[in-house]
Wavefront OBJ file of the C-alpha trace (Angstrom):
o trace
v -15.594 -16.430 -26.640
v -15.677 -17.186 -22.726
v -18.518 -15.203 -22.401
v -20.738 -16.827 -23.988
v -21.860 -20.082 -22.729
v -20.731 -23.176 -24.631
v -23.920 -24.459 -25.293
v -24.250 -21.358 -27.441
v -21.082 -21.495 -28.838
v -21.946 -25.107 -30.218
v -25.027 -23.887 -31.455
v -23.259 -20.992 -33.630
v -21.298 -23.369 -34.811
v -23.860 -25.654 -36.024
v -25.869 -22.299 -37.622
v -23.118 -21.301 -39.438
v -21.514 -24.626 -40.575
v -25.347 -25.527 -42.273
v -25.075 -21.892 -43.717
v -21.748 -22.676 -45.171
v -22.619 -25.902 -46.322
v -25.825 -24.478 -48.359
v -23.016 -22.328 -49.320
v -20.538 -24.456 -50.800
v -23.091 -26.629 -52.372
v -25.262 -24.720 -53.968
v -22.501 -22.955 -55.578
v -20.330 -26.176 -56.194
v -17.459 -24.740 -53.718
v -15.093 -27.556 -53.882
v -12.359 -25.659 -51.866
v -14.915 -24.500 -49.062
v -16.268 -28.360 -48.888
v -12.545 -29.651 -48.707
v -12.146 -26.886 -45.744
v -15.419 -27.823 -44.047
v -14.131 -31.560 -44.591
v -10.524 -30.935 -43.440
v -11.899 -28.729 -40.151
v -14.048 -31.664 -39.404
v -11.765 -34.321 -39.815
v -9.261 -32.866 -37.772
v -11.372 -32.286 -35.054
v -12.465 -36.164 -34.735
v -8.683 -37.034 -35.218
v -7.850 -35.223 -31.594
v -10.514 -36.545 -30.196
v -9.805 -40.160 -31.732
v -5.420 -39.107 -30.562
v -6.527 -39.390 -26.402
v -9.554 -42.146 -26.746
v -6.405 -44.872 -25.787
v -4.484 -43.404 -22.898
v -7.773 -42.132 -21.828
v -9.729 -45.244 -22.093
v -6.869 -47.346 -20.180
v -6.093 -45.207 -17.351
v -9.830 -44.093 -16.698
v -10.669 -47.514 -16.253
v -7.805 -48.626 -14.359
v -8.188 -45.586 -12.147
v -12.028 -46.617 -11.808
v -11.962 -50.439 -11.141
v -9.904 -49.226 -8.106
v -11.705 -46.463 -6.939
v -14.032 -49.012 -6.090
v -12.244 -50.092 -3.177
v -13.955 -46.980 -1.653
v -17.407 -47.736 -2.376
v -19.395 -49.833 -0.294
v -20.887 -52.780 -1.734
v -19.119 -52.168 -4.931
v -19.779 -55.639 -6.278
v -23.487 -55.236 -6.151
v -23.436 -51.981 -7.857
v -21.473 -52.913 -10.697
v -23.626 -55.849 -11.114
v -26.743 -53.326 -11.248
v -25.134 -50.986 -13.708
v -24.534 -54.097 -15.848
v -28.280 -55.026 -15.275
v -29.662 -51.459 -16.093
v -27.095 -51.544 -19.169
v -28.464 -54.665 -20.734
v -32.014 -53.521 -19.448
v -31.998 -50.424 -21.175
v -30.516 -51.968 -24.264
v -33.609 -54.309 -24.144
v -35.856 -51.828 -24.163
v -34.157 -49.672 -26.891
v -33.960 -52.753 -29.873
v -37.615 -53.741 -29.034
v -38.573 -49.684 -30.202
v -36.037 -50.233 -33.095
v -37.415 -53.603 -34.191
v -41.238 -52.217 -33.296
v -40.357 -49.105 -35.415
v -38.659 -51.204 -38.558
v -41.804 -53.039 -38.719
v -44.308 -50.497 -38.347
v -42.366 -48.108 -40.692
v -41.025 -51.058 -43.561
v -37.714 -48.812 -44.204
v -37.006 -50.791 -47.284
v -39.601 -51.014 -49.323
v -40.133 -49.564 -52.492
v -36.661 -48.427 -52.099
v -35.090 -48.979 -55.405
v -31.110 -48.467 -54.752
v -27.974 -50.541 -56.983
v -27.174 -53.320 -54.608
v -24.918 -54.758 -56.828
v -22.468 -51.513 -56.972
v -22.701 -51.846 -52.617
v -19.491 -53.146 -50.852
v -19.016 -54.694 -47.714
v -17.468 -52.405 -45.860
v -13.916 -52.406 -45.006
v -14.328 -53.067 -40.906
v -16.664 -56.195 -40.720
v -17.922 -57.994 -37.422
v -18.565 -61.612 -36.796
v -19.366 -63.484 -33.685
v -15.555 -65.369 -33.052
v -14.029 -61.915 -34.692
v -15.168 -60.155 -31.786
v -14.748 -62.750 -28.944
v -11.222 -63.558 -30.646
v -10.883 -59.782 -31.003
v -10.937 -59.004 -27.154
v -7.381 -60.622 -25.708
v -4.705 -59.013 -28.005
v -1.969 -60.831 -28.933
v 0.467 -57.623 -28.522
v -0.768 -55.227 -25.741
v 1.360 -52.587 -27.539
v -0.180 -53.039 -30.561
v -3.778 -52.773 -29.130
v -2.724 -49.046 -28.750
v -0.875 -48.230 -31.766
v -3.905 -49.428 -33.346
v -6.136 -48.196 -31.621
v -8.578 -51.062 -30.496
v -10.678 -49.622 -27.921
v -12.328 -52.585 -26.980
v -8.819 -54.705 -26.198
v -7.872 -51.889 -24.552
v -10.720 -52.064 -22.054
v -10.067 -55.802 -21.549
v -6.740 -54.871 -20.613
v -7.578 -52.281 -18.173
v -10.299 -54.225 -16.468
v -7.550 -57.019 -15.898
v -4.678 -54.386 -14.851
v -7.335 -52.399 -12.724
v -8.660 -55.214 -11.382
v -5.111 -56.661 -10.432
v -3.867 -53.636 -9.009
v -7.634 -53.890 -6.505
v -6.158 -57.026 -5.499
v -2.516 -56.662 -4.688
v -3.623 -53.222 -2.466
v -1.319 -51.063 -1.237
v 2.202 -52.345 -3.137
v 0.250 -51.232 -6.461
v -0.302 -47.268 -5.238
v 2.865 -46.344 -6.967
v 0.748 -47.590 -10.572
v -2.328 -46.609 -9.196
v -0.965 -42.811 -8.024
v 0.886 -43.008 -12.009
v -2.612 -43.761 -13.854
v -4.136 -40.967 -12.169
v -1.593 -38.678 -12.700
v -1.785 -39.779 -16.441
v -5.496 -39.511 -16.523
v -5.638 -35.802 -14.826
v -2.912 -34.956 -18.071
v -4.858 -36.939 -20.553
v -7.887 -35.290 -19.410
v -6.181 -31.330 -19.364
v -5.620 -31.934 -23.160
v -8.678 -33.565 -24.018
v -10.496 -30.499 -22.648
v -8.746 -28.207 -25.033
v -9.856 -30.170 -27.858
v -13.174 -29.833 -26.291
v -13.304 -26.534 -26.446
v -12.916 -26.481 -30.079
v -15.897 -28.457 -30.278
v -17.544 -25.013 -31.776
v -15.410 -24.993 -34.995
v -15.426 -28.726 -34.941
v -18.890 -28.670 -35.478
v -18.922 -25.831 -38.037
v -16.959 -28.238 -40.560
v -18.479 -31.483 -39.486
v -21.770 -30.146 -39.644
v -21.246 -27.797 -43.325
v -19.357 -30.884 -44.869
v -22.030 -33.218 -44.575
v -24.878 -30.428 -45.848
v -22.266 -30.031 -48.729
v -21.774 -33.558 -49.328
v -25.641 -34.757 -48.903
v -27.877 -33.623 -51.542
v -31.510 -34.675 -51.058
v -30.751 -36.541 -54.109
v -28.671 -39.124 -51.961
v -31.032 -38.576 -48.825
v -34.269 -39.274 -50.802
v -33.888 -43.362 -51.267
v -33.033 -43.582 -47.705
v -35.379 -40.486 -46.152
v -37.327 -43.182 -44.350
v -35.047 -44.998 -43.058
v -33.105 -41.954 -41.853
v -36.193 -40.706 -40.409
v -37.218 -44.056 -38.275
v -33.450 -43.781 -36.917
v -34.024 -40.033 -35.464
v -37.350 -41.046 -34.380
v -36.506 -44.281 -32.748
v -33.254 -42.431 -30.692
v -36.205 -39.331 -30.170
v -38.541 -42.147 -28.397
v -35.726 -44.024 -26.422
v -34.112 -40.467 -25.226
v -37.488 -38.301 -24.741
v -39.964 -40.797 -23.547
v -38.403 -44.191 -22.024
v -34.928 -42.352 -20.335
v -37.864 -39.920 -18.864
v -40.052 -42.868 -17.703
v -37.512 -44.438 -15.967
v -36.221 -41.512 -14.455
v -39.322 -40.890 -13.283
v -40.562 -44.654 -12.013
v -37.458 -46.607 -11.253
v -35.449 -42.937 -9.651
v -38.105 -40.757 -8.419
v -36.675 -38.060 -10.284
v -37.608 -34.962 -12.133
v -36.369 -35.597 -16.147
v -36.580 -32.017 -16.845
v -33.748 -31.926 -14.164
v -32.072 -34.249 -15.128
v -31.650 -33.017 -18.883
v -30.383 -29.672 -18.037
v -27.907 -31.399 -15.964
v -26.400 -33.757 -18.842
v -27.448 -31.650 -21.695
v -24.039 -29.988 -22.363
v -22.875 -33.548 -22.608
v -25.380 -35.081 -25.015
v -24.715 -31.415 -27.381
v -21.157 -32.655 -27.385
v -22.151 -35.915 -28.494
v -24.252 -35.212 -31.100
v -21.826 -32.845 -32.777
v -18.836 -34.802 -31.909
v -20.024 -38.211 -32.384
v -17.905 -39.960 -30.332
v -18.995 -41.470 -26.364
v -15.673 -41.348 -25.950
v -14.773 -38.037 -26.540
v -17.241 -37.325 -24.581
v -16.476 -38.789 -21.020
v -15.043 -36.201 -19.472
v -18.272 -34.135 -19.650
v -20.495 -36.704 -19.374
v -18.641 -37.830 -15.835
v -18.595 -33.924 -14.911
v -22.152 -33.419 -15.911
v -23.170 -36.812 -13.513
v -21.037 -35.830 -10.596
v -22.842 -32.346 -10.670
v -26.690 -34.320 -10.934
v -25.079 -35.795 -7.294
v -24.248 -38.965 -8.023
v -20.808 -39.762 -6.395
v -17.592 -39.527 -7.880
v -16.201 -43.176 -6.591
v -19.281 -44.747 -8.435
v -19.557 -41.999 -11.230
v -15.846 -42.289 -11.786
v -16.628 -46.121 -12.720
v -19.914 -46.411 -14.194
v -19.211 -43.383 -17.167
v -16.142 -44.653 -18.321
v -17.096 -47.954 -18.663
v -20.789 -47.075 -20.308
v -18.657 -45.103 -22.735
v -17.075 -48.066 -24.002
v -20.263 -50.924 -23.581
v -23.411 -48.906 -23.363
v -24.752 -47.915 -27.027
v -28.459 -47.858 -26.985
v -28.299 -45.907 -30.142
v -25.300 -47.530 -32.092
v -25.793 -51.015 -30.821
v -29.096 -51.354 -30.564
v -31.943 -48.719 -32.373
v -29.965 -48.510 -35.258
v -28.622 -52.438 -35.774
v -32.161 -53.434 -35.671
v -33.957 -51.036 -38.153
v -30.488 -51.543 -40.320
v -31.064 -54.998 -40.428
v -34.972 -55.033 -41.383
v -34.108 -52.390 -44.155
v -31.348 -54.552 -45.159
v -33.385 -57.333 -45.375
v -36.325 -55.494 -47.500
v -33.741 -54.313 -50.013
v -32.503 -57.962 -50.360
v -36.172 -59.426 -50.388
v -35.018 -61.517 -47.083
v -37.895 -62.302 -44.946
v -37.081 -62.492 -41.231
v -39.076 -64.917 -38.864
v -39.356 -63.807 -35.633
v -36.483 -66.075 -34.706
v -34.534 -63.765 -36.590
v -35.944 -60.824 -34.257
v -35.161 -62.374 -31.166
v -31.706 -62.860 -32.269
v -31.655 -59.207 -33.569
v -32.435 -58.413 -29.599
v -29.898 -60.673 -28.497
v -26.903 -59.401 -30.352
v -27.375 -55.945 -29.262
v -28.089 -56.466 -25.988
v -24.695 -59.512 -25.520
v -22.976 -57.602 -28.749
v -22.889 -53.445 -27.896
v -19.244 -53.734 -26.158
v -18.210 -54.148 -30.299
v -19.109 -50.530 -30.992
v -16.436 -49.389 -28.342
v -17.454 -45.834 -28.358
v -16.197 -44.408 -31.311
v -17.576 -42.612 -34.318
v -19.119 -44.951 -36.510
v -21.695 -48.075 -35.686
v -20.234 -50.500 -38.702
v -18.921 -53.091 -36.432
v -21.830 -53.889 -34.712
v -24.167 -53.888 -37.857
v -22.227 -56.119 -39.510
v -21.988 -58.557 -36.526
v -25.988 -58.407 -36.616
v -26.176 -58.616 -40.684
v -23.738 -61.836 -40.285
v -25.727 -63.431 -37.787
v -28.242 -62.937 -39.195
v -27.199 -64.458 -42.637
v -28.265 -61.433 -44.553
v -25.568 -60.047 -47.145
v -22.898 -57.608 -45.432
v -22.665 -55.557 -48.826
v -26.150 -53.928 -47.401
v -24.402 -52.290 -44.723
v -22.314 -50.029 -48.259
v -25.519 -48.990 -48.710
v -25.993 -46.894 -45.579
v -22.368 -45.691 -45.318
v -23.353 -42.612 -47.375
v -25.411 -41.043 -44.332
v -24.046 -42.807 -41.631
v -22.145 -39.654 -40.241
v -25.678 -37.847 -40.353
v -27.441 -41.486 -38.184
v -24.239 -41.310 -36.234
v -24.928 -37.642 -34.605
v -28.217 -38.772 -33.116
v -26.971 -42.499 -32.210
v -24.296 -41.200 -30.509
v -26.619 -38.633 -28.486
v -28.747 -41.311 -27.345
v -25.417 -43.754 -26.480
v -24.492 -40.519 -23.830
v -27.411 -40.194 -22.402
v -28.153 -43.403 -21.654
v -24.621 -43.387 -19.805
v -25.534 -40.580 -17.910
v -28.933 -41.743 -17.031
v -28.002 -45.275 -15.443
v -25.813 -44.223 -13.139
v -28.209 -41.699 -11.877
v -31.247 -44.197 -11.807
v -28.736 -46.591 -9.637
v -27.919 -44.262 -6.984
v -31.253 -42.947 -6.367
v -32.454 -46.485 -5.875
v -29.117 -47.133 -3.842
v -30.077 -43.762 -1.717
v -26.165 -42.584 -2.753
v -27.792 -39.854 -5.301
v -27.243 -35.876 -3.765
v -30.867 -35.036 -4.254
v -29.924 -31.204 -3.379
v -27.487 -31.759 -6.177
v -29.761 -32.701 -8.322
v -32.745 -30.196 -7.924
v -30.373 -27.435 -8.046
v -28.483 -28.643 -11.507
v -31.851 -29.121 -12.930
v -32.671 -25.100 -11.844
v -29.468 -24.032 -13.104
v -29.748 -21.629 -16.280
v -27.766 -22.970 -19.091
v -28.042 -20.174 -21.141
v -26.490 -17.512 -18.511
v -22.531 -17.198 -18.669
v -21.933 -17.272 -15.092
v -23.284 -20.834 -14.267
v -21.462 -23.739 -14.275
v -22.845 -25.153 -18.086
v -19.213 -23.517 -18.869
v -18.002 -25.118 -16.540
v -18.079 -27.887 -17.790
v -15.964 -27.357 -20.381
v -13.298 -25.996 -18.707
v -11.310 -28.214 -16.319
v -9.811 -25.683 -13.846
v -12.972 -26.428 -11.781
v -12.640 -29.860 -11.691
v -9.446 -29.044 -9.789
v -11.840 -26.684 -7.051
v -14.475 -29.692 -6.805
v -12.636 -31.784 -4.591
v -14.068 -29.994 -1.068
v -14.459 -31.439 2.176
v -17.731 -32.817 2.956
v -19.808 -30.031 4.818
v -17.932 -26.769 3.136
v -20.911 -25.716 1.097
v -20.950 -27.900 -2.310
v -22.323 -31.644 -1.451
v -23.101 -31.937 -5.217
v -19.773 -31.866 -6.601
v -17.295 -34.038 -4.746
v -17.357 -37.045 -2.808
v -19.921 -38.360 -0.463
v -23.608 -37.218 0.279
v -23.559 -35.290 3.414
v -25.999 -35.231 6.085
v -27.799 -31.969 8.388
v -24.628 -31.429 10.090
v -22.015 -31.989 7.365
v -20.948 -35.492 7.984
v -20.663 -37.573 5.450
v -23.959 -40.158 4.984
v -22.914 -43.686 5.351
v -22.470 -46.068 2.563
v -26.063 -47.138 1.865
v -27.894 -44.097 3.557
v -29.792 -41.991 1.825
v -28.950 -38.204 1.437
v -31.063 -35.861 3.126
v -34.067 -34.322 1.329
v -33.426 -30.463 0.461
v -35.582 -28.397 3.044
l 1 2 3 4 5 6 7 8 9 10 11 12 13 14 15 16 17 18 19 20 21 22 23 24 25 26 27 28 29 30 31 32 33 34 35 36 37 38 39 40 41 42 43 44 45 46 47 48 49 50 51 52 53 54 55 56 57 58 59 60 61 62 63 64 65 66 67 68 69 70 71 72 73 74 75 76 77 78 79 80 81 82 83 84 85 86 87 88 89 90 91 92 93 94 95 96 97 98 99 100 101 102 103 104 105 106 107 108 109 110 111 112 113 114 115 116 117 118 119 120 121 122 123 124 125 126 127 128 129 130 131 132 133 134 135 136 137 138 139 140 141 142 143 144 145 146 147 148 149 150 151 152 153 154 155 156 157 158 159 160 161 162 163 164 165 166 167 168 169 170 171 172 173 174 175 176 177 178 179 180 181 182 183 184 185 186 187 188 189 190 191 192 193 194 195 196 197 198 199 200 201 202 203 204 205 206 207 208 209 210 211 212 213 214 215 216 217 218 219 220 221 222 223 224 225 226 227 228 229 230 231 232 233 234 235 236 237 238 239 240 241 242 243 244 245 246 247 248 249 250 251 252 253 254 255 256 257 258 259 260 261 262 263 264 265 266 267 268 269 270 271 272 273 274 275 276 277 278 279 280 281 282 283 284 285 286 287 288 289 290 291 292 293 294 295 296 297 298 299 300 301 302 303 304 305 306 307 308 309 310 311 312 313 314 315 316 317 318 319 320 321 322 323 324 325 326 327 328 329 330 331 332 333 334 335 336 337 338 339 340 341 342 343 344 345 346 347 348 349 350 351 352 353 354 355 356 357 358 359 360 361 362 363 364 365 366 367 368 369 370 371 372 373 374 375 376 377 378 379 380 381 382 383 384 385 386 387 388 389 390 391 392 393 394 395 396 397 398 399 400 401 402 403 404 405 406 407 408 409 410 411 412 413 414 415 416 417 418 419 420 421 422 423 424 425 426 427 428 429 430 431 432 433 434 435 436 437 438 439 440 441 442 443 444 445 446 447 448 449 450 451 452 453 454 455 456 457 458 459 460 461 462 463 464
């Protein structure tokens, strides 16, 4: 399968998985839909097996990689800026969208046979829900968003005390390299992963499920289409200087993976591979992506919340002031951290739908599609955190514009160039070159004419 690029393998998977799933339905395969289902599940079970040891020591590891980056301070506080920007922007098109496309009416569902759903969000469950009360347990069960708080106070710490914490520090990153090894052999099953996620929700979705809530699926895919097509271009284009063709055939193997694996998460370690080769640096790069893969959601936390909520509200017969709109935009923009990049978006509905006052058994009613909303949202999530860090250090002057201009040539669809790469991590191993041997895209500074590394703050030479 190594010769053909992984792009394509994903896409044969995807082919073949809808073919099965016709399949299975149409022909009321319950054994085929309870493979598809069990392939599937299993697949987003390894993925779900690293996100802990791999959230922890990828943050740690990052908070103190910043000790190598110039002005560090000011460009976390810009990533932050350009998070909650960006997340702006985003619920505005989702709340813009819910209005102009009135998801719920004339929908005629059973609200009365709708649940709340099992994981519910409320404003003092999630700032209560950030300091555990057992470190351990925040990783036996799994709570991605205590673990974060824990490594941004450990990472942070170890920043601090300097050179007596190297011995942790030098352990994290020996973790993290190990955690990362397996993670990309789960990757690489992404292919079949897809084949049963993909055929068990075409055998599980008839249209007959998928008609009531057609328009509402549809304003989802077409709010995540506007936010990753036109506004992530736009601000490429205005606030970077940058080419967004470029920049898309850079970080495209990394939104694939996203959409088929629906998890930011999962996805870090090609999403941080796929930004270090668009030339952003690897200090920064090494922060920024695994921290946007925990906080920065524009699909999960904020399209979707916002058109959930208005088609909640129609269903209920709930009018919403515009009060209520400006607190829809408030909770995703303060709230996203909730969704903690993993499959699913329940959380951080049901923290809108409860401030919001509107009845949390109307979030039941979309958990029937929600891994179908989920493969877009989480597309959009990763390419936001690709495109913020590249939009920062252009404007910071830090961005390998050679880098950049030559990912953006590369052809994805040839089995020699590096979109395999990306999916294997022996080259990640090769990357780390000396400034001046030949590769100023991959590793480590921006490097001048003559090979010396630019200065923190100077801009990388123009390609001749």
């Amino acid at each position: 399968m190594r010769k053909f690029p992984f792009s394509l393998q994903i896409l044969l998977g995807l082919v073949l998985g809808v073919a099965l799933g016709f399949v299975a339905r149409a022909n009321d395969l319950s054994w085929l839909a309870g493979t598809l289902d069990t392939v599937g599940g299993l697949f987003v079970q390894l993925l779900k097996l690293a996100v802990p040891p791999l959230v922890f020591t990828a943050i740690v590891v990052s908070v103190v990689s910043l000790r190598g980056v110039a002005n560090a301070a000011r460009l976390a506080l810009k990533t932050l800026l350009w998070f909650g920007a960006t997340a702006l922007i985003a619920v505005s098109i989702g709340i813009g969208l819910g209005l102009l496309a009135d998801p719920g009416r004339g929908v005629t569902l059973d609200v009365g046979a709708a649940a709340p759903p099992k994981a519910t969000g409320s404003w003092t469950d999630f700032l209560t829900g950030i300091v555990p009360t057992n470190p351990v347990g925040a990783f036996v069960e799994g709570n991605v968003l205590q673990i974060v708080f824990l490594a941004l106070v450990v990472g942070a710490a170890a920043l601090l005390v300097g050179e007596a914490a190297e011995p942790f520090v030098a352990l994290n990153r020996s973790l993290l390299s190990i955690v990362q090894k397996a993670l990309w052999w789960v990757i690489r099953l992404a292919p079949v992963g897809t084949l049963g996620l993909i055929g068990n929700a075409v055998a599980s979705y008839g249209w007959d499920l998928l008609a009531p809530l057609a328009k509402f699926t549809t304003a989802v895919y077409v709010g995540c289409a506007i936010v990753l097509f036109v506004v992530y271009p736009l601000l490429l284009v205005t606030a970077g200087r940058l080419n967004p063709l470029r920049f898309f055939a850079g970080a495209w193997p990394a939104i694939e993976l996203a959409f088929v694996s629906r998890s930011s998460v999962g996805t870090m370690p090609v999403t941080q591979r796929s930004v270090e080769r668009l030339g952003v640096p690897r200090e920064y790069a090494s922060f920024a992506v695994p921290f946007g893969a925990t906080t920065k959601m524009d699909g999960c936390a904020a399209i979707y919340p916002a058109l959930a909520a208005i088609f909640v509200a129609q269903v209920f017969g709930v009018e919403l002031g515009v009060g209520d709109y400006l607190l829809i935009a408030f909770v995703s923009v303060v709230g996203s951290a909730a969704t903690a990049g993993l499959t699913g978006a329940i959380v951080m509905l049901t923290l809108t739908l409860s401030t919001l006052g509107l009845p949390l058994a109307g979030a039941g009613l979309l958990l029937a599609i929600d891994p179908i909303l989920d493969m877009i949202r989480t597309a959009t999530n990763v390419a936001g955190q690709a495109v913020v860090p590249t939009i920062v250090a252009a404007r910071e002057g830090t961005l390998d514009r050679a880098a950049y201009d030559s990912a953006g040539r590369r052809d994805l669809t040839d089995p020699g160039t590096d979109d395999t790469d990306l999916t294997d991590p022996e080259p990640a191993d090769t990357d780390r070159r000396e400034p001046g041997t030949g590769d100023t895209g991959r590793a480590g500074p921006a490097t001048g004419d003559a090979g010396r590394p630019a200065r923190a703050g100077e801009p990388a030479p123009a390609p001749a």
